[in-house]
C-alpha positions as CSV (number, residue, x, y, z in Angstrom):
1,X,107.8,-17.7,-73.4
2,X,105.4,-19.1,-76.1
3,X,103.6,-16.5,-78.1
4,X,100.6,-19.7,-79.0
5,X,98.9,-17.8,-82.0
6,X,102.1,-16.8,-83.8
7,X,103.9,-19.6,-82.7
8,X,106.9,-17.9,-81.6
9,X,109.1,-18.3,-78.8
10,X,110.6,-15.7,-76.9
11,X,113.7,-16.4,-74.6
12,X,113.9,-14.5,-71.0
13,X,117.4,-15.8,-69.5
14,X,120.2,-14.0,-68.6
15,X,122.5,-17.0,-70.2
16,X,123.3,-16.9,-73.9
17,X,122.4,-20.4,-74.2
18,X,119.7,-22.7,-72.8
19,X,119.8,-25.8,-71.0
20,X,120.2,-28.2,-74.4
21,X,122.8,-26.2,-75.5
22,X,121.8,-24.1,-78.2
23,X,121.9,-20.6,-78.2
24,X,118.6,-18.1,-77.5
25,X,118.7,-16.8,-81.0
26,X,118.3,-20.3,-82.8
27,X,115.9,-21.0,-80.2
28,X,114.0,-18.1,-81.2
29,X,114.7,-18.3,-85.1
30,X,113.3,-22.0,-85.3
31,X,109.9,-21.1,-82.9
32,X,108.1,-24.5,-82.2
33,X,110.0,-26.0,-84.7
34,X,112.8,-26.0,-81.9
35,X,111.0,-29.1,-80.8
36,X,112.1,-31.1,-83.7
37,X,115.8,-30.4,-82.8
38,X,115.8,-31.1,-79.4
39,X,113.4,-34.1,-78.7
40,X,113.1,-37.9,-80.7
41,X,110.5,-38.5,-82.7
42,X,108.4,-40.6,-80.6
43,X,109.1,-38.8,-78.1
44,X,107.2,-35.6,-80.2
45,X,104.3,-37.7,-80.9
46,X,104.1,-38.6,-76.8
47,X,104.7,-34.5,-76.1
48,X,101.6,-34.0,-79.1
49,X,99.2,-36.3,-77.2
50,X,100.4,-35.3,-73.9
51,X,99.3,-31.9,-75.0
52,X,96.2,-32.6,-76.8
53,X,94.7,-34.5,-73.5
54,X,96.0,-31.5,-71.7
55,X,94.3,-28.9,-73.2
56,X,90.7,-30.6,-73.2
57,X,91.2,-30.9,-69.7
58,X,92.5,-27.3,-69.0
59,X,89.4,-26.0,-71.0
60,X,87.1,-27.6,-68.5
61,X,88.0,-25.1,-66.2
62,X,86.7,-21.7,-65.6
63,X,88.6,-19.1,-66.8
64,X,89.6,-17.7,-63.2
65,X,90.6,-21.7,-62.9
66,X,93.0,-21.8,-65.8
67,X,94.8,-18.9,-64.4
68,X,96.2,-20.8,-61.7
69,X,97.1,-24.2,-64.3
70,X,100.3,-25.5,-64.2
71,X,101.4,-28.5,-66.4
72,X,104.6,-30.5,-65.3
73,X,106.5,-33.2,-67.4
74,X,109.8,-34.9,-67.8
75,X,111.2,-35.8,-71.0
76,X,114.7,-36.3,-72.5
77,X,116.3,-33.5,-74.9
78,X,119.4,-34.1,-77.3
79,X,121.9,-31.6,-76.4
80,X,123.6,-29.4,-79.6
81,X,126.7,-31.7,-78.5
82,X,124.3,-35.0,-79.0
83,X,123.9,-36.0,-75.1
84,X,120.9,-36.9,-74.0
85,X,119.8,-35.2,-70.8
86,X,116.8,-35.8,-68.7
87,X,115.0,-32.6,-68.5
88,X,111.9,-31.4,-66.0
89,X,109.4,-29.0,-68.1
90,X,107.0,-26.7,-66.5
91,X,104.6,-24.8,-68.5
92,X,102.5,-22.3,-67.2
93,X,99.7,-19.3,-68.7
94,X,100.4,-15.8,-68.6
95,X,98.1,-14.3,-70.4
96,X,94.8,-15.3,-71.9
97,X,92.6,-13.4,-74.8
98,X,89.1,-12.7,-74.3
99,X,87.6,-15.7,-75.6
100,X,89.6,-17.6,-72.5
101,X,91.9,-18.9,-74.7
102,X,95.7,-19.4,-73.4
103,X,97.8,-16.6,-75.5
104,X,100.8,-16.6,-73.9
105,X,102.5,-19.5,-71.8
106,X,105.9,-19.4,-69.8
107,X,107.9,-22.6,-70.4
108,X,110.5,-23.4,-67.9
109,X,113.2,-25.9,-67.6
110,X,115.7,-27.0,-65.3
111,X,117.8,-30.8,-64.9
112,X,115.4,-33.9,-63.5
113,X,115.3,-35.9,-60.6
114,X,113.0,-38.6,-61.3
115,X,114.2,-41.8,-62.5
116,X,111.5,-42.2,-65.8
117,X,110.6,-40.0,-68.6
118,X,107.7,-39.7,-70.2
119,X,105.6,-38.4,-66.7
120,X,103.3,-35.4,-66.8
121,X,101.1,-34.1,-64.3
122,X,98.4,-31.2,-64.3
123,X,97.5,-29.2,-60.9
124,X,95.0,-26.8,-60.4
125,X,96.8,-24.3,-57.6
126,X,93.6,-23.2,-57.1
127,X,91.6,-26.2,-55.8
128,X,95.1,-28.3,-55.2
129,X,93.4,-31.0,-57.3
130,X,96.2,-33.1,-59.3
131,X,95.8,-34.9,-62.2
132,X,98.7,-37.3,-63.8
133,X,99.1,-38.4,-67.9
134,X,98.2,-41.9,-68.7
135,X,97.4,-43.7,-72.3
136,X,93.5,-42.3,-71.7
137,X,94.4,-38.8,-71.4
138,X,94.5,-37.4,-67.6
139,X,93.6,-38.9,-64.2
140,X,92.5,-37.3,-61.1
141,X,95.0,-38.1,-58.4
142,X,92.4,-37.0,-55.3
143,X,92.9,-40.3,-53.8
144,X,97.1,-39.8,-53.8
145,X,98.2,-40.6,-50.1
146,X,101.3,-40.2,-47.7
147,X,100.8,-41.9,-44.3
148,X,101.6,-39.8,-41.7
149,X,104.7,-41.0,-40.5
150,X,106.0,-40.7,-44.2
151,X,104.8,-37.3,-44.3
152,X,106.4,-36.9,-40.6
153,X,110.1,-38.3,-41.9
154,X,110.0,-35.7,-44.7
155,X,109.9,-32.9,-43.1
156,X,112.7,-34.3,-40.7
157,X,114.6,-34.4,-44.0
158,X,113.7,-30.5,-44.6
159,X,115.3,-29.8,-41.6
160,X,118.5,-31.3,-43.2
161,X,118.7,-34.1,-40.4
162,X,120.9,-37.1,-40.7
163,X,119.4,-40.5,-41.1
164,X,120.8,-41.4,-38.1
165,X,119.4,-38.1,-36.1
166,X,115.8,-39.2,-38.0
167,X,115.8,-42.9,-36.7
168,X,116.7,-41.9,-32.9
169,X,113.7,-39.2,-33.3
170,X,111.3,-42.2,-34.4
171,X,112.9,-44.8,-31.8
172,X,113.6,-46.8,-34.9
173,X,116.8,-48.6,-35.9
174,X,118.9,-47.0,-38.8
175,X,118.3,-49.7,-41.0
176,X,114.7,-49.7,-40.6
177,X,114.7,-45.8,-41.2
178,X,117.0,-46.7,-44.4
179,X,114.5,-49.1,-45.6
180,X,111.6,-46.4,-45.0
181,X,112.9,-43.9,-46.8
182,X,113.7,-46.0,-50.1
183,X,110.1,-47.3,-50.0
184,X,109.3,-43.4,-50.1
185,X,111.5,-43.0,-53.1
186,X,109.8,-45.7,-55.0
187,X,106.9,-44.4,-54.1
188,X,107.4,-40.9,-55.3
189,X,109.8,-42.3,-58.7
190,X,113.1,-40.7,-58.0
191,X,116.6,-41.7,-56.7
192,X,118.4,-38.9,-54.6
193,X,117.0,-36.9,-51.6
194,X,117.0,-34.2,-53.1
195,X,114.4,-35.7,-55.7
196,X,112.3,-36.8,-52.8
197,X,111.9,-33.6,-51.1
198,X,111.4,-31.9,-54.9
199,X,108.6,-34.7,-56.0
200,X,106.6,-33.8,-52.2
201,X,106.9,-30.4,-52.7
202,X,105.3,-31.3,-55.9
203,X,102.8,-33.3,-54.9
204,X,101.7,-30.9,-52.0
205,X,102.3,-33.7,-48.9
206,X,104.6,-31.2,-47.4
């Protein structure tokens, strides 16, 4: 939890360390600063922009709008240990002051199934409107598309059948299944199944 006017950081887990490896209290001794430990340089002055284009677009939106904002992005920390580990960020307002500005935003991290770094998206939950990150600032993504029979082998997948189960459902042979569903995982940017049904979810096809 980000306390944005006194630049604090609070730490709700019932782990005594985090994800990167240091423990709660340094986490909440160094406040923002924590950034500087446990991301690269240029990797600081991507998060900086990132943010910056973020917020001019989350303060077009009527207050009752920001309230359902969610920001996603995945980024590389350096672990206390000095790994480097692919991390998914999620960043979300709690509470706002009475000028409609964000006062309080929960932060949450867990491990990454994409393929790249340096992705960030922004959703409104309440008009399902997605925006992602580029070199501008942030793009509408109304025109984002699944064909149905993509959207049709997915939620096969939920439904934890095989690939071979899948292609006998669609009259299809294996391989052309195979091919198919590594298309859709270019498509979406990640390399496991597991990423692919994560990244839909995301996205809102199913």
């Amino acid at each position: 939890m980000v306390d944005c006017y006194h630049q604090k950081i609070f730490v709700h887990s019932s782990k005594s360390k985090v994800l990167c490896g240091y423990s709660k209290k340094t986490l909440e001794e160094e406040g923002l600063g924590f950034y500087n430990l446990i991301f690269k340089s240029d990797d600081i002055q991507w998060l900086k922009k990132m943010y910056e284009k973020a917020s001019d677009l989350f303060y077009t939106f009527p207050l009752s709008a920001r309230k359902k904002i969610e920001i996603f992005y995945d980024l590389p920390v350096i672990k206390k240990n000095g790994e480097e580990l692919l991390v998914h960020h999620k960043v979300v307002p709690f509470q706002f002051c009475e000028d409609g500005n964000a006062w309080l935003v929960g932060c949450f991290a867990s491990l990454s199934v994409s393929k790249e770094s340096r992705i960030a998206y922004l959703v409104s939950r309440k008009t399902g409107v997605w925006f992602e990150f580029c070199e501008d600032g942030f793009v509408s993504m109304r025109n984002f598309e699944i064909a149905q029979e993509d959207e049709k082998i997915l939620k096969m997948m939920l439904q934890n059948k095989s690939d071979k189960e899948i292609a006998m459902e669609l009259d299809i042979p294996q391989t052309t299944f195979s091919s198919r569903k590594q298309r859709l995982m270019d498509k979406l940017n990640v390399s496991s199944l597991a990423g692919l049904i994560h990244q839909a979810h995301l996205l809102g096809v199913i």
